[in-house]
mmCIF file of the C-alpha atoms, coordinates in Angstrom:
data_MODEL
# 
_entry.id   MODEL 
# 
loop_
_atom_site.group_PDB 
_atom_site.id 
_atom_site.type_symbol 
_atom_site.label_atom_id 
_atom_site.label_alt_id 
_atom_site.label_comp_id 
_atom_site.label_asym_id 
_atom_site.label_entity_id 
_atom_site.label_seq_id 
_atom_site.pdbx_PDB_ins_code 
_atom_site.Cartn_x 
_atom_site.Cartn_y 
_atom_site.Cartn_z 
_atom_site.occupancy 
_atom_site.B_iso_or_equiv 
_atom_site.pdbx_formal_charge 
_atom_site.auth_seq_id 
_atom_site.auth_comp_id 
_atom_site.auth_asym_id 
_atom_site.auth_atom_id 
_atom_site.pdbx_PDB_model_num 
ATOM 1   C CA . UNK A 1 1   ? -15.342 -13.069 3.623  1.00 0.00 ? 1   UNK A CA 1 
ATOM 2   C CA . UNK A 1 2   ? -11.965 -14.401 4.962  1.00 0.00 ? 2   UNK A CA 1 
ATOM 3   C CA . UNK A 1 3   ? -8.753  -13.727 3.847  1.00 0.00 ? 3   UNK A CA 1 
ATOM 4   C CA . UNK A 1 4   ? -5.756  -16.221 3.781  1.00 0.00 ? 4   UNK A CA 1 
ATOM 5   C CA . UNK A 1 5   ? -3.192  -15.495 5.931  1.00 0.00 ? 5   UNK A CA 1 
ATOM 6   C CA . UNK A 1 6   ? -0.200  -17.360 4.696  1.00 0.00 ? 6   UNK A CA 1 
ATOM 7   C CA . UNK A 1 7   ? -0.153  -14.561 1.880  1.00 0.00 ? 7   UNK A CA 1 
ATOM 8   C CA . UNK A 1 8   ? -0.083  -11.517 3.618  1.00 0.00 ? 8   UNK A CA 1 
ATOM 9   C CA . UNK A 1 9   ? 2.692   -9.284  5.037  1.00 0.00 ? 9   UNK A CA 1 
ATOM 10  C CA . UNK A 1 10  ? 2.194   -8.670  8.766  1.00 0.00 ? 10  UNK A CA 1 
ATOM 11  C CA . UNK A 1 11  ? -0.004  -5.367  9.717  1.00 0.00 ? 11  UNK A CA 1 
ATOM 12  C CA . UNK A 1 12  ? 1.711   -2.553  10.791 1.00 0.00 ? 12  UNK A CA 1 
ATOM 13  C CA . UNK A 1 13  ? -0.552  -0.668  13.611 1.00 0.00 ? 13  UNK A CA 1 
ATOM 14  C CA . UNK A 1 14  ? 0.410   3.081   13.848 1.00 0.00 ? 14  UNK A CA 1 
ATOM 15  C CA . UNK A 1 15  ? -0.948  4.247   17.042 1.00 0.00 ? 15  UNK A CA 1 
ATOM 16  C CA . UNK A 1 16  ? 0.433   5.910   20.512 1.00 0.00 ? 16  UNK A CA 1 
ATOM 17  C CA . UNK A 1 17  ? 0.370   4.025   23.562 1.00 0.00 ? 17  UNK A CA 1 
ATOM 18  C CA . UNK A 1 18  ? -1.785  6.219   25.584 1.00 0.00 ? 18  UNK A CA 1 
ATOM 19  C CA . UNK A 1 19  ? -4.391  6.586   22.919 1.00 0.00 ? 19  UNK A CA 1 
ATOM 20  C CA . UNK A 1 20  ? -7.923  4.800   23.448 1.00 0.00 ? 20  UNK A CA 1 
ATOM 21  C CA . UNK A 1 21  ? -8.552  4.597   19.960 1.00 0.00 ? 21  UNK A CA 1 
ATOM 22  C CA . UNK A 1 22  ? -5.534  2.529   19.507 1.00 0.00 ? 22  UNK A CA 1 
ATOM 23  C CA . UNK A 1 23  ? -5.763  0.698   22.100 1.00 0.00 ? 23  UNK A CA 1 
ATOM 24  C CA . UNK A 1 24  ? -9.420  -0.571  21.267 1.00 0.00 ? 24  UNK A CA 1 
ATOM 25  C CA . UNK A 1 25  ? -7.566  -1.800  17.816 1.00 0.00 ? 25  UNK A CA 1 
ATOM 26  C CA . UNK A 1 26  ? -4.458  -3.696  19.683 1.00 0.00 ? 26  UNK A CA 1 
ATOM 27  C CA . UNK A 1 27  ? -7.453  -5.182  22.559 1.00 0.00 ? 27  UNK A CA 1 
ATOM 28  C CA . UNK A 1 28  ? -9.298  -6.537  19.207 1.00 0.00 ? 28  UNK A CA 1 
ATOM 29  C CA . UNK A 1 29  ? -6.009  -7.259  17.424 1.00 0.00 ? 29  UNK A CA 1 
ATOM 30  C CA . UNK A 1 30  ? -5.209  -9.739  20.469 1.00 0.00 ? 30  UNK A CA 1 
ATOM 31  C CA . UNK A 1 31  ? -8.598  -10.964 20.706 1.00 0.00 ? 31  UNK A CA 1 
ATOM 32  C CA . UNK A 1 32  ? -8.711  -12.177 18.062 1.00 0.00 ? 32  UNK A CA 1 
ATOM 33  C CA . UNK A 1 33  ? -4.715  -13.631 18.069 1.00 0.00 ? 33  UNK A CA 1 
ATOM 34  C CA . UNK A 1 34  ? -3.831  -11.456 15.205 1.00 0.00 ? 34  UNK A CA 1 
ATOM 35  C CA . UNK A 1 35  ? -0.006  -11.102 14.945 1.00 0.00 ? 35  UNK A CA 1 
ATOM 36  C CA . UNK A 1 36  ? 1.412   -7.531  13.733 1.00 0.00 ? 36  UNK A CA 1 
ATOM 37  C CA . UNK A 1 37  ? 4.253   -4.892  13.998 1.00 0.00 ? 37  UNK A CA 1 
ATOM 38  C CA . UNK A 1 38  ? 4.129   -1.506  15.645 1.00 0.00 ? 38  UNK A CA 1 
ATOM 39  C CA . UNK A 1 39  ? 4.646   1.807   14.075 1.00 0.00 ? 39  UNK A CA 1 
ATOM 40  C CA . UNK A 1 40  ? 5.068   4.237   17.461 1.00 0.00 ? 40  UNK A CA 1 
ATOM 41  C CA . UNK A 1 41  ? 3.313   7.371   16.059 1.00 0.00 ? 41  UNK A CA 1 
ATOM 42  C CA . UNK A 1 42  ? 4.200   9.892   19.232 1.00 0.00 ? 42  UNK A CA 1 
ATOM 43  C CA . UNK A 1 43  ? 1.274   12.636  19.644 1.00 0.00 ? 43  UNK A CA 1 
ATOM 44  C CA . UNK A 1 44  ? 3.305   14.605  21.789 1.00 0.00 ? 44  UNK A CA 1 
ATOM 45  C CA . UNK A 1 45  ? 7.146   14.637  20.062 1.00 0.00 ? 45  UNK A CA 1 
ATOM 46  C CA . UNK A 1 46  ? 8.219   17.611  17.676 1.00 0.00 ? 46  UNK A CA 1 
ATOM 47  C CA . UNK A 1 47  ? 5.024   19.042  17.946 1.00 0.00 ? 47  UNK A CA 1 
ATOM 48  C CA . UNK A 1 48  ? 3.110   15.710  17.219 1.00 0.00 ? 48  UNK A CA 1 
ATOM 49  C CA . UNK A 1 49  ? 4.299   12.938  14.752 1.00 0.00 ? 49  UNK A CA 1 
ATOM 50  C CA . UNK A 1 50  ? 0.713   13.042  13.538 1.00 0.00 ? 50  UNK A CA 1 
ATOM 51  C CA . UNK A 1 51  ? 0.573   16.323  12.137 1.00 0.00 ? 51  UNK A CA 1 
ATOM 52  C CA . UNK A 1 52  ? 3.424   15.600  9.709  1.00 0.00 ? 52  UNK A CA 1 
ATOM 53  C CA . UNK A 1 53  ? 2.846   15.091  5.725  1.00 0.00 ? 53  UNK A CA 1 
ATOM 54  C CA . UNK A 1 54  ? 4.167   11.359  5.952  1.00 0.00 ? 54  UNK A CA 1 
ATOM 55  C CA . UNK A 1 55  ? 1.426   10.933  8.423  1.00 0.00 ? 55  UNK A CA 1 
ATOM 56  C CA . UNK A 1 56  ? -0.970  12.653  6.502  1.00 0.00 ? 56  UNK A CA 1 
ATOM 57  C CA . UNK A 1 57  ? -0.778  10.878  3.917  1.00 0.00 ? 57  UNK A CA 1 
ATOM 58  C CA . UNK A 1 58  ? -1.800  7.655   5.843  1.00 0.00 ? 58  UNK A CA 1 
ATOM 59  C CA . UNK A 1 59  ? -4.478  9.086   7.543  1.00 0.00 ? 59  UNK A CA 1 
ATOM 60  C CA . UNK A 1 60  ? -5.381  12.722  6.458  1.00 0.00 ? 60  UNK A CA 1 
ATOM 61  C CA . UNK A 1 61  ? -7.538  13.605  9.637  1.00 0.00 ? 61  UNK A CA 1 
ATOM 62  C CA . UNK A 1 62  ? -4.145  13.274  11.245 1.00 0.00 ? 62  UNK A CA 1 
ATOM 63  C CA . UNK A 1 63  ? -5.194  11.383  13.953 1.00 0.00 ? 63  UNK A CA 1 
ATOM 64  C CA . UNK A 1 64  ? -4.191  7.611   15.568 1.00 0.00 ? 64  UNK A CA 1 
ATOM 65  C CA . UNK A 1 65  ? -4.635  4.466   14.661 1.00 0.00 ? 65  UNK A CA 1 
ATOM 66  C CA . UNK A 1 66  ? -3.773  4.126   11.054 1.00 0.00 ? 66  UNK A CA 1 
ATOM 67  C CA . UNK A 1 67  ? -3.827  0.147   10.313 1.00 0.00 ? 67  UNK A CA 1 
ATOM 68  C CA . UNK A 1 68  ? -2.452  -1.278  7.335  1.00 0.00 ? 68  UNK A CA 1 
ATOM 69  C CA . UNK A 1 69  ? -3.159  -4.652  6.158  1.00 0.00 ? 69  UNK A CA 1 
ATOM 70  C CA . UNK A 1 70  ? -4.544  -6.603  3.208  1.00 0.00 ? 70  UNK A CA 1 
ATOM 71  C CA . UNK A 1 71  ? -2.753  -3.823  1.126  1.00 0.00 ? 71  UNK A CA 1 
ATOM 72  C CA . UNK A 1 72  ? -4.892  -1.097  2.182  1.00 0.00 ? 72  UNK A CA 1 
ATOM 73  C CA . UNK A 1 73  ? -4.400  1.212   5.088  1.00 0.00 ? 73  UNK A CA 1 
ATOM 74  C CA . UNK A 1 74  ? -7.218  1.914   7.441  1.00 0.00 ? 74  UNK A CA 1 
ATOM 75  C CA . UNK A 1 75  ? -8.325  4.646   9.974  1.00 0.00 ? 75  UNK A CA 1 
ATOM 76  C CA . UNK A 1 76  ? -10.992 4.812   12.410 1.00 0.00 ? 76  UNK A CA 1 
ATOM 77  C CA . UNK A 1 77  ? -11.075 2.578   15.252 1.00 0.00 ? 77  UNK A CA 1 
ATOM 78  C CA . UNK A 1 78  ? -14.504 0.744   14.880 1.00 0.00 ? 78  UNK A CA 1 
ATOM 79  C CA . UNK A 1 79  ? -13.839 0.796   11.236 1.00 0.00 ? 79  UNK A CA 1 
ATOM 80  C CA . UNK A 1 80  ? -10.283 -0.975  11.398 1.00 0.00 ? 80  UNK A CA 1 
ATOM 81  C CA . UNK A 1 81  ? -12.199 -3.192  14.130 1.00 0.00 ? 81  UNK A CA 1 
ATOM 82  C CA . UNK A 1 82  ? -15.025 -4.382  11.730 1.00 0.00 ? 82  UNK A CA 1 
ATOM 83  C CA . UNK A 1 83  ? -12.582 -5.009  8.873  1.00 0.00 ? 83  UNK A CA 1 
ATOM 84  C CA . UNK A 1 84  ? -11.227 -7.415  11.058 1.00 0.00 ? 84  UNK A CA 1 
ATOM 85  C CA . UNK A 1 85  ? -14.148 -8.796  12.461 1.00 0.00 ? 85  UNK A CA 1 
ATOM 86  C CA . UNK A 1 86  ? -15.274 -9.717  8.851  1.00 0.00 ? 86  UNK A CA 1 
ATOM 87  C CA . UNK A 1 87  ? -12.077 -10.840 7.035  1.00 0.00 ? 87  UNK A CA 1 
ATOM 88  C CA . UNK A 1 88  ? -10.504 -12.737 10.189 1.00 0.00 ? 88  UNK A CA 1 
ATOM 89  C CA . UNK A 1 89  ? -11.837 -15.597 12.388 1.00 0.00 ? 89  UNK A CA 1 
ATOM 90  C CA . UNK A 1 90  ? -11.454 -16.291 15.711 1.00 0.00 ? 90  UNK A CA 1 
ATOM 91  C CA . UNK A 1 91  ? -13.986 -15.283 18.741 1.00 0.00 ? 91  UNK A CA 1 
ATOM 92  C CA . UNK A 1 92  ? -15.856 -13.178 17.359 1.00 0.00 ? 92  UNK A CA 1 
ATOM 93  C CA . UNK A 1 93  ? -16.362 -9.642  18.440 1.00 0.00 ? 93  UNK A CA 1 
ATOM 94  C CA . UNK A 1 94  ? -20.199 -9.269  18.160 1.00 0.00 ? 94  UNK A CA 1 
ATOM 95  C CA . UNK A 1 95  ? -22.966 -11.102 19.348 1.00 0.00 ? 95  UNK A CA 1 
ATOM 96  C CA . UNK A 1 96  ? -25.093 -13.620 16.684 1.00 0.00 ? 96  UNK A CA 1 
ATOM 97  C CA . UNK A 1 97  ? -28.407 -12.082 18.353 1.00 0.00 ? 97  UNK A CA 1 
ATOM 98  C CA . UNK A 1 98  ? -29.823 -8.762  16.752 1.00 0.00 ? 98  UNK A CA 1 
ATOM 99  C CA . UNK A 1 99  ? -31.270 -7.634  19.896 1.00 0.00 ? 99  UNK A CA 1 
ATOM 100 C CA . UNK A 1 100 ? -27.712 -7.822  21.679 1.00 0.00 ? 100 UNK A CA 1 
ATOM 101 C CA . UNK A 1 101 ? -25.860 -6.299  18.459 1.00 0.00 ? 101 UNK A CA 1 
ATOM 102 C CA . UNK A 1 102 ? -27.619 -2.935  18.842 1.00 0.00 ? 102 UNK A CA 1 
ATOM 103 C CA . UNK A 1 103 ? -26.818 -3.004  22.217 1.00 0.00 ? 103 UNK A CA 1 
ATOM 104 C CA . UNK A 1 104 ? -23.152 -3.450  21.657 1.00 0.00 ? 104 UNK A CA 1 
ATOM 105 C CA . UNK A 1 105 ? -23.301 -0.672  19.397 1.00 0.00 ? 105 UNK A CA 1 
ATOM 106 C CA . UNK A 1 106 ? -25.440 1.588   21.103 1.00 0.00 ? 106 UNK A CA 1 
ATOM 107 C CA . UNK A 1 107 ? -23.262 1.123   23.861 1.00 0.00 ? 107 UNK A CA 1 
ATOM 108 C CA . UNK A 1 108 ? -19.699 1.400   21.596 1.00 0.00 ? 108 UNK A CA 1 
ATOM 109 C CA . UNK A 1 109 ? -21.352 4.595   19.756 1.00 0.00 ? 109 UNK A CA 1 
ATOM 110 C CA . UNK A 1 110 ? -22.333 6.515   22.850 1.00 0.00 ? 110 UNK A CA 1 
ATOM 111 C CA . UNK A 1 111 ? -18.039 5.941   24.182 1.00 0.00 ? 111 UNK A CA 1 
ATOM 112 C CA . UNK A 1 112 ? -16.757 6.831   20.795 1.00 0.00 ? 112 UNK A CA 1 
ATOM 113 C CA . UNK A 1 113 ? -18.819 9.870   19.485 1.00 0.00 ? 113 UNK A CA 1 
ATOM 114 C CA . UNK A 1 114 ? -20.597 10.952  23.209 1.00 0.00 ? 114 UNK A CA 1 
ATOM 115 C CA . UNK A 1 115 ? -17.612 10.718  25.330 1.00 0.00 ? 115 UNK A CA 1 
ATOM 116 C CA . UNK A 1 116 ? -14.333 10.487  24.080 1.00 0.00 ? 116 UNK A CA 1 
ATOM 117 C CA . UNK A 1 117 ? -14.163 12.538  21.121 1.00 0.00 ? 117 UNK A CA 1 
ATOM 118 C CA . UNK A 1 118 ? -14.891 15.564  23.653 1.00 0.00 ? 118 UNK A CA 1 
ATOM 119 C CA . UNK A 1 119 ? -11.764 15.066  25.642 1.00 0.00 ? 119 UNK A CA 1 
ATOM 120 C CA . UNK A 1 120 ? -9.032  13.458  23.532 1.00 0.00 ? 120 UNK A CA 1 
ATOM 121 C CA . UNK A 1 121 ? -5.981  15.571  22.902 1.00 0.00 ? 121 UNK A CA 1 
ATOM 122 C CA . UNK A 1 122 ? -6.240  17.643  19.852 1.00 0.00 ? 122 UNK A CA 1 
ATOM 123 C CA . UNK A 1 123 ? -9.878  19.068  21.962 1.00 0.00 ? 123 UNK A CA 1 
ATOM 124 C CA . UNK A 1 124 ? -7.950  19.529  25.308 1.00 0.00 ? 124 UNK A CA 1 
ATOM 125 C CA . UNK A 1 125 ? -5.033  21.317  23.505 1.00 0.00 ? 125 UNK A CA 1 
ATOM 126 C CA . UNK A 1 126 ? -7.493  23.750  22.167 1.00 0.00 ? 126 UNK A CA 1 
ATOM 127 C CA . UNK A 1 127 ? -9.261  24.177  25.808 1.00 0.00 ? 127 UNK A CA 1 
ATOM 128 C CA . UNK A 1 128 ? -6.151  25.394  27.217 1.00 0.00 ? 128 UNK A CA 1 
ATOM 129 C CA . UNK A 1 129 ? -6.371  25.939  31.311 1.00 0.00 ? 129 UNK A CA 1 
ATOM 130 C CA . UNK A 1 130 ? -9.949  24.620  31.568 1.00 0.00 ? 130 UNK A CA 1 
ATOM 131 C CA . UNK A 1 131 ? -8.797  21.340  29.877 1.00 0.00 ? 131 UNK A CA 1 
ATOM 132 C CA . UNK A 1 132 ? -9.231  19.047  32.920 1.00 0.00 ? 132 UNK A CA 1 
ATOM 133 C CA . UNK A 1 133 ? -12.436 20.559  34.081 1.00 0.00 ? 133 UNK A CA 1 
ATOM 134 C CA . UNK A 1 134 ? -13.743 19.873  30.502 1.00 0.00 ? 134 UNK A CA 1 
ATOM 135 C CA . UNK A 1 135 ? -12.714 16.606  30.264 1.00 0.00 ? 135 UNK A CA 1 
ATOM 136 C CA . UNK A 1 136 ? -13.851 15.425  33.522 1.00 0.00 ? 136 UNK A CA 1 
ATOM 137 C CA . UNK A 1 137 ? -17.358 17.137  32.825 1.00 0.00 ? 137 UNK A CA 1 
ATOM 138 C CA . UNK A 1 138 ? -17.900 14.941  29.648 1.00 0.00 ? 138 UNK A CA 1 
ATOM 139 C CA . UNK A 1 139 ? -16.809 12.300  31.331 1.00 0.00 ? 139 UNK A CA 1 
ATOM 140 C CA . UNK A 1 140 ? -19.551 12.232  33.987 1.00 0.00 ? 140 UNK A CA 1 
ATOM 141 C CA . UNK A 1 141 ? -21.848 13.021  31.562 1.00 0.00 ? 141 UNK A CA 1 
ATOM 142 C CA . UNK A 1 142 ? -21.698 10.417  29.363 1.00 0.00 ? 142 UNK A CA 1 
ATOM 143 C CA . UNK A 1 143 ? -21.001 7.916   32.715 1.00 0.00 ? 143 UNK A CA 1 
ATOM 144 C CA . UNK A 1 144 ? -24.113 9.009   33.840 1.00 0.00 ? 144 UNK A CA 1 
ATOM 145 C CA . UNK A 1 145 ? -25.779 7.733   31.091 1.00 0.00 ? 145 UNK A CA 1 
ATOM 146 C CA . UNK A 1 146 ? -23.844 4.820   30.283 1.00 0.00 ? 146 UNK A CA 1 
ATOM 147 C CA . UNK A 1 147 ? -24.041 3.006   33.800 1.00 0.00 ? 147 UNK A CA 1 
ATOM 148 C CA . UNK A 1 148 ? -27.710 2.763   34.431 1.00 0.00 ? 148 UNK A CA 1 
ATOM 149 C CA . UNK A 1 149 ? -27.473 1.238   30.236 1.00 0.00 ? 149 UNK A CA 1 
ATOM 150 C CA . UNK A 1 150 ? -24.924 -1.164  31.730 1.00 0.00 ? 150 UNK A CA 1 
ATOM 151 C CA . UNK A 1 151 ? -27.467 -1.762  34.540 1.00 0.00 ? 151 UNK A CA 1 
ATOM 152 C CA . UNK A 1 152 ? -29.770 -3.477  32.013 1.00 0.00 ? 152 UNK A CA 1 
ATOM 153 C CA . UNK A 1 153 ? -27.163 -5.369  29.789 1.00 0.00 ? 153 UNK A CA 1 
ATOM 154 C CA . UNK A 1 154 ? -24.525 -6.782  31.340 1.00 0.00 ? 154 UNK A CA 1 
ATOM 155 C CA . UNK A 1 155 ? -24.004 -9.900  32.604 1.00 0.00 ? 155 UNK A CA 1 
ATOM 156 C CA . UNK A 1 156 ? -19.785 -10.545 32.960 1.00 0.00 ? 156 UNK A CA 1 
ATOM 157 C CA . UNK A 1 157 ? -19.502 -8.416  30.724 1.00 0.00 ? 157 UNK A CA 1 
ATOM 158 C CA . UNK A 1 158 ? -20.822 -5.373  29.126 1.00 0.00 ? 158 UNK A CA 1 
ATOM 159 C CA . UNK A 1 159 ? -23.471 -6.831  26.657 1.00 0.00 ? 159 UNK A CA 1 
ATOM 160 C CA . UNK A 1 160 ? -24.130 -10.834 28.235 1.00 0.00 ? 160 UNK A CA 1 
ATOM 161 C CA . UNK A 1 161 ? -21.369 -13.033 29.081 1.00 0.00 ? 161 UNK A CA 1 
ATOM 162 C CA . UNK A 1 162 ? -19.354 -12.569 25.729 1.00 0.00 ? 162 UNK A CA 1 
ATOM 163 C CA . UNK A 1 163 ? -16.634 -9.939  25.466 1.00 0.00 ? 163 UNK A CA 1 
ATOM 164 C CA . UNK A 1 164 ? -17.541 -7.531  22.797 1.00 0.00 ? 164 UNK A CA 1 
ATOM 165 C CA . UNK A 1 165 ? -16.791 -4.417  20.867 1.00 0.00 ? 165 UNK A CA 1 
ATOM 166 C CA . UNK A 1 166 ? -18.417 -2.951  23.894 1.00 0.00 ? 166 UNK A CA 1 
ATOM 167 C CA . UNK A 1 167 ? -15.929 -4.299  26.151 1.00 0.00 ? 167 UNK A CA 1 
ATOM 168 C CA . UNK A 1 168 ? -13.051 -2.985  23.429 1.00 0.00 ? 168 UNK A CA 1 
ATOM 169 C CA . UNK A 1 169 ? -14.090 0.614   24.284 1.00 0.00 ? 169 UNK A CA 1 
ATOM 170 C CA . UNK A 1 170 ? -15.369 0.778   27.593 1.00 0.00 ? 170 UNK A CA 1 
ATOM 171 C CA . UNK A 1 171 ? -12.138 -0.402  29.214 1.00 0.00 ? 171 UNK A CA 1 
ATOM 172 C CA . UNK A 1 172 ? -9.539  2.645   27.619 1.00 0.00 ? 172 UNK A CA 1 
ATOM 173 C CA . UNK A 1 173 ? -12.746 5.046   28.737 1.00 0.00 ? 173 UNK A CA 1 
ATOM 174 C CA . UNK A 1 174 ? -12.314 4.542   31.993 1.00 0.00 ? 174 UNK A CA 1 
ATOM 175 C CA . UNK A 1 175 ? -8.162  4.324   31.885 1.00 0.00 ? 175 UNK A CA 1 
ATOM 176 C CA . UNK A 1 176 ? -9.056  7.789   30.383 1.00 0.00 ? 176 UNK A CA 1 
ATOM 177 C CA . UNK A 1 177 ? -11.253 8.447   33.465 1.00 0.00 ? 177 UNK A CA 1 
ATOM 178 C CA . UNK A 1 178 ? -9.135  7.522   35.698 1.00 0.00 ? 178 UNK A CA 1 
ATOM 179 C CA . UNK A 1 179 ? -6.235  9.910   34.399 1.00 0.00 ? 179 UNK A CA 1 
ATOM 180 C CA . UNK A 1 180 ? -8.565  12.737  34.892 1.00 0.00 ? 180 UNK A CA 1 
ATOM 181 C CA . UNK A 1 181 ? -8.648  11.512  38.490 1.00 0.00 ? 181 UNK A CA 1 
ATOM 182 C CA . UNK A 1 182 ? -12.928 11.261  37.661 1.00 0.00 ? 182 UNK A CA 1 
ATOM 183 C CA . UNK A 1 183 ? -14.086 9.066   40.847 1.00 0.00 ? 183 UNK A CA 1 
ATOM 184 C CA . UNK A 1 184 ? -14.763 5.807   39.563 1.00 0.00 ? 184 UNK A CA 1 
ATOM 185 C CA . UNK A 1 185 ? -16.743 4.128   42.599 1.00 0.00 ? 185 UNK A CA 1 
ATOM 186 C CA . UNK A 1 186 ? -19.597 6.214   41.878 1.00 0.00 ? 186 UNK A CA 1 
ATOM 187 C CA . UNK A 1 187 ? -20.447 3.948   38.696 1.00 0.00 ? 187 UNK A CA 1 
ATOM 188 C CA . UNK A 1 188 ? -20.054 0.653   40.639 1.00 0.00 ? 188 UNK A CA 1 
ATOM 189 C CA . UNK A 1 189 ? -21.452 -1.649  37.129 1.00 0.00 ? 189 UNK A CA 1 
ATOM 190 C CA . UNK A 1 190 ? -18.930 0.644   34.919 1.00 0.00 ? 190 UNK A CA 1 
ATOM 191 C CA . UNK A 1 191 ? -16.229 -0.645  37.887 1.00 0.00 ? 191 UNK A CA 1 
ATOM 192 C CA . UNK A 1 192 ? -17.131 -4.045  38.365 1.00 0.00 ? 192 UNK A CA 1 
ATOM 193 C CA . UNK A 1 193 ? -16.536 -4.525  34.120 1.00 0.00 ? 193 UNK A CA 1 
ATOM 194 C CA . UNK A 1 194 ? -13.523 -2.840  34.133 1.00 0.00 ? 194 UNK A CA 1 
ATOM 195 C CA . UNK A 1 195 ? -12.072 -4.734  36.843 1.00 0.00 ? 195 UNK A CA 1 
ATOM 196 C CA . UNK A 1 196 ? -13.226 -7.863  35.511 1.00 0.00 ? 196 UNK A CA 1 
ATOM 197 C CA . UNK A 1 197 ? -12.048 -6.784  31.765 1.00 0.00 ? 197 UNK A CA 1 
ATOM 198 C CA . UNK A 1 198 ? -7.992  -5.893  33.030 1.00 0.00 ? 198 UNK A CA 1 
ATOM 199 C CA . UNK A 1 199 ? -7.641  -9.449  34.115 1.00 0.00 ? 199 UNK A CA 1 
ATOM 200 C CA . UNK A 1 200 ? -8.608  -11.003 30.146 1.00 0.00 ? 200 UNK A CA 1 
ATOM 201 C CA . UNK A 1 201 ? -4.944  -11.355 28.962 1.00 0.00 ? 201 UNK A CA 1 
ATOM 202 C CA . UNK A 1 202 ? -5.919  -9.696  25.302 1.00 0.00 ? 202 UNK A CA 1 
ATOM 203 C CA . UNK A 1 203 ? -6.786  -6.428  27.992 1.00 0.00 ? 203 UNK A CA 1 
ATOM 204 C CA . UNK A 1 204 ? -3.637  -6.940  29.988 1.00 0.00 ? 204 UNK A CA 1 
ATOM 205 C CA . UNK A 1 205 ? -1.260  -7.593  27.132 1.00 0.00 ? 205 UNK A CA 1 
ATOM 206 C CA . UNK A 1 206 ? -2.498  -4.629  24.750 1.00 0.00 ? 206 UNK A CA 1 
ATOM 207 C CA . UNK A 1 207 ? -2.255  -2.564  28.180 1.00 0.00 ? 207 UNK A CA 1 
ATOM 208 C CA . UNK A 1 208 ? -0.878  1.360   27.435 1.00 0.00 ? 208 UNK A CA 1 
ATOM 209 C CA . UNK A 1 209 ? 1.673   0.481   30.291 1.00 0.00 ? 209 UNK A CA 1 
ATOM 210 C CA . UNK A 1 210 ? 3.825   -2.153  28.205 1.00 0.00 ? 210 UNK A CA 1 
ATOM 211 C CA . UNK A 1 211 ? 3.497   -0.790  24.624 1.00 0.00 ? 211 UNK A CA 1 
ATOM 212 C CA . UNK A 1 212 ? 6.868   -0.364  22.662 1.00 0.00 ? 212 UNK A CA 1 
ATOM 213 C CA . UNK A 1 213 ? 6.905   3.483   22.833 1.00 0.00 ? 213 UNK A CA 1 
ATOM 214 C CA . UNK A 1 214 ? 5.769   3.483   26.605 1.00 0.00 ? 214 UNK A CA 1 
ATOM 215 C CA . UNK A 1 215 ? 7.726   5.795   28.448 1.00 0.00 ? 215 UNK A CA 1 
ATOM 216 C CA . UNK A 1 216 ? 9.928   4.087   30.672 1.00 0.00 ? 216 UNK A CA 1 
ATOM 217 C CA . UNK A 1 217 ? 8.495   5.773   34.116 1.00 0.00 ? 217 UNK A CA 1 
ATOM 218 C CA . UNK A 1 218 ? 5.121   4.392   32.816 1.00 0.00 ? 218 UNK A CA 1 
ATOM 219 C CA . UNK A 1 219 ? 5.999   1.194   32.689 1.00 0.00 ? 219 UNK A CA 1 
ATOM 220 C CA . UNK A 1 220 ? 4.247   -1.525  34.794 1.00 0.00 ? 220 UNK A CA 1 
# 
């Protein structure tokens, strides 16, 4: 199904800058040269914008992104991410070939329910002191098991030389990785994709460093 454009209001994207859920939905969102407005949702502020009852009532897990478009409002990154996939052209965001599908989503599944649920904020708040231990445990677990997977699919990128929904949510793993100072090098395929990912301009310009609620002493 596709959707005419020329109709519709812009979406609004409420996310946080720093959050790799919404960041996988502005990486898409630019992928695919989708044009929207931003709706800062800050998880830290007054005890976390999320948590209050106008928030709640766009997303009642409490929890970033919340995407509305098409008159409907949307949560759930992969979710948000299909909707698009299947109502907007453009490159699309996975592979034709059945075979390289399941890998994209074997691979997308095992970032978004294995790894990063584990350490995103709401967890790590409930950890208390241990919180970067934990994090960086889960981490190298699920890195452990997701380079020598990488190992067998990728070619440029993660599944083949097509960016996918795997690329989407590999690339704000590892920027959470990395700011849980976990050491990188030792997963030299996970490396080599990021690398190569951060220089697509969709990665670059949907980059948590020049969002519109980016701190300024996080600004590149």
């Amino acid at each position: 199904m596709h959707v005419s454009l020329s109709c519709l209001t812009k979406p609004v994207l409420h996310g946080y800058f720093r959050s790799s859920c919404s960041w996988r939905v502005r990486i898409a969102l630019a992928l695919k040269g989708i044009e929207y407005d931003q709706a800062p949702v800050n998880l830290i502020k007054d005890g976390g914008q999320q948590l209050t009852d106008q928030f709640k009532a766009l997303n009642p897990m409490q929890q970033v992104p919340a995407f509305t478009i098409d008159g409907i409002t949307l949560s759930q990154s992969l979710a948000i991410i299909l909707y698009i996939e299947e109502t907007r052209p453009g490159p699309r965001l996975f592979p034709t070939d059945p075979h390289k599908r399941a890998q994209v989503r074997m691979i997308s599944d095992l970032i978004v329910s294995g790894i990063q649920p584990l350490q995103n904020l709401y967890v790590l708040q409930k950890i208390g002191a241990e919180k970067v231990q934990w994090a960086q445990h889960f981490i190298l677990r699920g890195f452990e098991a997701l380079e020598p997977l990488l190992k067998q699919t990728a070619g440029k990128y993660c599944v083949g030389d097509e960016i996918s929904v795997a690329d989407i949510c590999l690339v704000p793993q590892v920027y959470n990785a990395e700011r849980f100072k976990v050491d990188i090098s030792q997963f030299p395929t996970i490396k080599r994709l990021n690398e190569t990912l951060l220089e697509v301009e969709a990665f670059k310009a949907s980059h948590p460093s020049c969002q519109p609620d980016t701190p300024s002493d996080l600004r590149s």
